[in-house]
N, C-alpha and C positions, 0 to 999 in steps of 0.2 A: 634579294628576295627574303624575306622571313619567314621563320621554319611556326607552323601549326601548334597553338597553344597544345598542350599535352591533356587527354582526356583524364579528366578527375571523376567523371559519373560513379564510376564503381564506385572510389574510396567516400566518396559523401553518401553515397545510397547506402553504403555498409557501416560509415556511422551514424547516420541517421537513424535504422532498424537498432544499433546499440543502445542511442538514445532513449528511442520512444519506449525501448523495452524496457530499459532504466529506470525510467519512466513511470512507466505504467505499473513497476512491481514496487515503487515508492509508492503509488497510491492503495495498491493491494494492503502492503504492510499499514501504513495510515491508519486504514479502514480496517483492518485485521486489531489494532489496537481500541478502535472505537468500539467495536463491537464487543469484543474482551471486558472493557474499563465497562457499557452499557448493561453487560451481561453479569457482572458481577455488583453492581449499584442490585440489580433487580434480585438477584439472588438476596442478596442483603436485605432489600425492603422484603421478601418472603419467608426469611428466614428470622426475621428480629420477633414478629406478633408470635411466632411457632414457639422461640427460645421462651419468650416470658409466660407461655401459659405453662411449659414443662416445668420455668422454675417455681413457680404457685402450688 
């Protein structure tokens, strides 16, 4: 008779939750730099017409 595959559920549901957190804080950071590089273009375009009337 043959002995019952060995239950693996834990160990893949526990990398799985490693994964997707992986994940998900790869896309945080992404987006953490888009916003960054977005915010400072705009800073820039608000800041260059302010600089050239100070220098006048």
């Amino acid at each position: 008779m043959r002995q019952p595959a060995p239950d693996y559920t834990t160990a893949f549901l526990t990398t799985l939750g490693v994964l997707v957190f992986m994940g998900l804080l790869t896309i945080a950071a992404i987006w953490g730099w888009v916003g960054v590089t977005l915010g400072a273009l705009g800073f820039d375009r608000i800041a260059r017409p302010i600089a050239r009337r100070v220098r006048r």
